[in-house]
C-alpha positions, -999 to 999 in steps of 0.1 A, spaced: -492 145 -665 -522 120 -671 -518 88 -650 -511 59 -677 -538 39 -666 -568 57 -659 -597 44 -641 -627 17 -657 -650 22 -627 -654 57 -604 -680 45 -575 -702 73 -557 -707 70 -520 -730 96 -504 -710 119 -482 -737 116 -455 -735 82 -449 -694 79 -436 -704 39 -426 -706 37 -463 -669 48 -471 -649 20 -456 -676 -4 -481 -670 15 -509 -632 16 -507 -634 -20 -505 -657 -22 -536 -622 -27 -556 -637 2 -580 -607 16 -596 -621 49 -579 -643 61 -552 -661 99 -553 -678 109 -519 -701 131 -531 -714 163 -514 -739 168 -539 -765 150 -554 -766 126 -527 -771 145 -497 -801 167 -490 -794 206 -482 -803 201 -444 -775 174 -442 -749 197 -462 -728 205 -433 -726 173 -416 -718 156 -446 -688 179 -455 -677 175 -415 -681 139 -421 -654 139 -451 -633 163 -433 -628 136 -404 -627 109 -425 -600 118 -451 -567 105 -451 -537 101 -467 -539 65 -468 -576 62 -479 -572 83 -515 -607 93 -531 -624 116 -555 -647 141 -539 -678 156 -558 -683 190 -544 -718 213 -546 -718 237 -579 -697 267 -583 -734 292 -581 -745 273 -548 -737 284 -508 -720 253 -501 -689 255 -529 -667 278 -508 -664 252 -477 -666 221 -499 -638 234 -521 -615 241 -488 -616 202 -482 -600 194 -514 -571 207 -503 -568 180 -475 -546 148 -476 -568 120 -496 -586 139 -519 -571 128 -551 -592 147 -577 -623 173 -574 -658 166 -599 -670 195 -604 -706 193 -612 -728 215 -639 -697 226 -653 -708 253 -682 -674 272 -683 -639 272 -685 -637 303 -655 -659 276 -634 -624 252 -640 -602 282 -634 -617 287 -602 -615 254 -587 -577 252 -596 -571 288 -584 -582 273 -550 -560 236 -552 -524 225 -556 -514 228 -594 -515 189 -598 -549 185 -581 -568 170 -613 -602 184 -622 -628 162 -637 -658 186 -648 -693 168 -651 -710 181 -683 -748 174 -679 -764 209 -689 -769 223 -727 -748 248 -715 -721 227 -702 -725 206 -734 -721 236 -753 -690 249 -738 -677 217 -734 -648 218 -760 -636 250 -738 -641 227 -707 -616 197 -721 -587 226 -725 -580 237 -689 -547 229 -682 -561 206 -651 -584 186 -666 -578 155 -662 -614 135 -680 -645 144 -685 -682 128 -669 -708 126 -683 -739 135 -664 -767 117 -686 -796 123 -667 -794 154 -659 -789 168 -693 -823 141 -702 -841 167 -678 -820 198 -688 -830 191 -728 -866 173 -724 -853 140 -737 -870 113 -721 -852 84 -732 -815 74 -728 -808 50 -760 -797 64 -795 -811 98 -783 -782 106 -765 -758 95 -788 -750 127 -806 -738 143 -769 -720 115 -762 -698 113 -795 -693 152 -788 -678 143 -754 -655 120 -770 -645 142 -798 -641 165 -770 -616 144 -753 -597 139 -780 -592 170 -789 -579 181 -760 -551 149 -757 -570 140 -720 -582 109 -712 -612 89 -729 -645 105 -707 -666 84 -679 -701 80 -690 -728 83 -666 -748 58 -643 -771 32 -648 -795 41 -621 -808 3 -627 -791 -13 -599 -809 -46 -601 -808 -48 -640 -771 -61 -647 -782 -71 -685 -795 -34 -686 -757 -24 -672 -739 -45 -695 -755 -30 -725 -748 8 -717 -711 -3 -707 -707 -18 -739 -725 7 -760 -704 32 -744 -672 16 -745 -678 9 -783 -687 52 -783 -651 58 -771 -662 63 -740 -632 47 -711 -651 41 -677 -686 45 -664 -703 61 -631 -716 35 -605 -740 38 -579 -740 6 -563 -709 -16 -555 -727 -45 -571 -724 -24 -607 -685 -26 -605 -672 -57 -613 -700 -55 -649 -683 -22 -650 -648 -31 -651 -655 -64 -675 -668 -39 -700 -644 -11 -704 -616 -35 -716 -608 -54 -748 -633 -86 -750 -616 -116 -749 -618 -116 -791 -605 -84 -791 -571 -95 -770 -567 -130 -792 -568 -109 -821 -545 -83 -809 -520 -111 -800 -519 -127 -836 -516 -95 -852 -491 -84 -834 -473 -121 -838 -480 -122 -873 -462 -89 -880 -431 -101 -855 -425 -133 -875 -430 -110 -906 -401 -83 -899 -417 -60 -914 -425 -76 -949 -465 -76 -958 -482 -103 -939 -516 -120 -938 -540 -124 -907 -570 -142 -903 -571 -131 -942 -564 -97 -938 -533 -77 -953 -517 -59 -912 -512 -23 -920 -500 1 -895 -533 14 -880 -541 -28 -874 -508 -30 -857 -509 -1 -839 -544 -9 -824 -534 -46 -814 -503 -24 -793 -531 0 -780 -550 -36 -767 -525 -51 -753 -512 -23 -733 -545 -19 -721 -547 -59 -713 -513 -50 -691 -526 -15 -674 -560 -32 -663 -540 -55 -641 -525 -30 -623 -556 -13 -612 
């Protein structure tokens, strides 16, 4: 069952570094991924995965990113996930749905499974991916599907992908996807933008690399502060209307205005429980 109010912000936190994990816990991300891949270097593999293993615990609950389903280090890195803490498993360079089938073949039926998509192939597939029965969301790995297609810039040209991921999601009744970093960490204009592109995309929560990026992060994927005054006389105006035709701001309500300014507001409530 998909948790009613899902994550704005997932942080990464390298699993080599374990001084790093207490900081990023406290980061007030709605979510923290110790990764295993990307961020460590093969020579520091096994001490990062020893590292997690001593570290997790019941009471500290993360998301771990394990290595790839094709690479040595998957078979040990997917034993951890069965440990008190880990809360979900990212699966990177996901391409197919046996990939997903493995992983839950391996962990308890509610472990949720949140495949990054940043290959064609993955991309591709990714409808397929969306449909396992653990899937929970879906990240999007930006960069890496830049380098996997030979696109060298991350504006309007990745727009197509991203509106596939959505659809995607949608499809498949799960949870709005998580878009990728900003690998600016200095830039917060730069942060703000993507966050709100995205968010506008249908996109529900971004990657962050930096603790610094979460509180831009969190502003972003939730109704602007127009969005929520307009929600609340919409939903007001058709109140005080009993269900007779009303005007707001000049506009007739119909039921998909009324239904939206419900979706807001729920939203508005959810956010302050995270």
């Amino acid at each position: 069952m998909l948790q009613p109010y899902p994550p704005r912000s997932y942080l990464f936190v390298p699993g080599s570094r374990p001084a790093r994990f207490p900081k990023a816990l406290a980061a007030r991300a709605d979510a923290v991924i110790i990764d295993l891949e990307d961020a460590v270097a093969p020579e520091q593999k096994l001490m990062a995965r020893e590292s997690v293993r001593t570290f997790l615990s019941a009471k500290t609950p993360i998301l771990l990113r394990i290595n790839g389903i094709k690479t040595e280090w998957f078979a040990g890195d997917l034993e951890l996930c069965r440990m008190g803490g880990v809360i979900g498993v990212i699966l990177p360079k996901a391409e197919a749905a046996d990939e997903i089938r493995v992983v839950a073949r391996h962990t308890s039926p509610s472990m949720p499974i949140l495949p990054l998509v940043e290959t064609a192939q993955g991309l591709w597939n990714v409808n397929a991916l969306a449909q396992e029965q653990q899937v929970e969301r879906l990240l999007f790995g930006s960069i890496d599907l830049q380098l996997d297609l030979g696109i060298t810039a991350d504006k309007d040209e990745l727009l197509y992908h991203r509106s596939r991921i959505v659809l995607a999601s949608r499809l498949a009744s799960i949870h709005a996807p998580v878009d990728g970093v900003c690998a600016n960490v200095e830039n917060t204009s730069r942060l703000r933008l993507e966050s709100l592109k995205a968010y506008r995309l249908g996109f529900g929560a971004k990657l962050c690399v930096h603790p610094r990026q979460v509180r831009t992060v969190n502003d972003c994927f939730g109704p602007s502060r127009n969005e929520k005054a307009w929600a609340k006389r919409i939903v007001a105006g058709a109140g005080a209307a009993h269900g007779a035709a009303v005007l707001v701001d000049g506009v007739m309500i119909d039921r998909p205005s009324l239904t939206r300014a419900k979706a807001i507001l729920a939203r508005v409530a959810g956010s302050r429980k995270c």
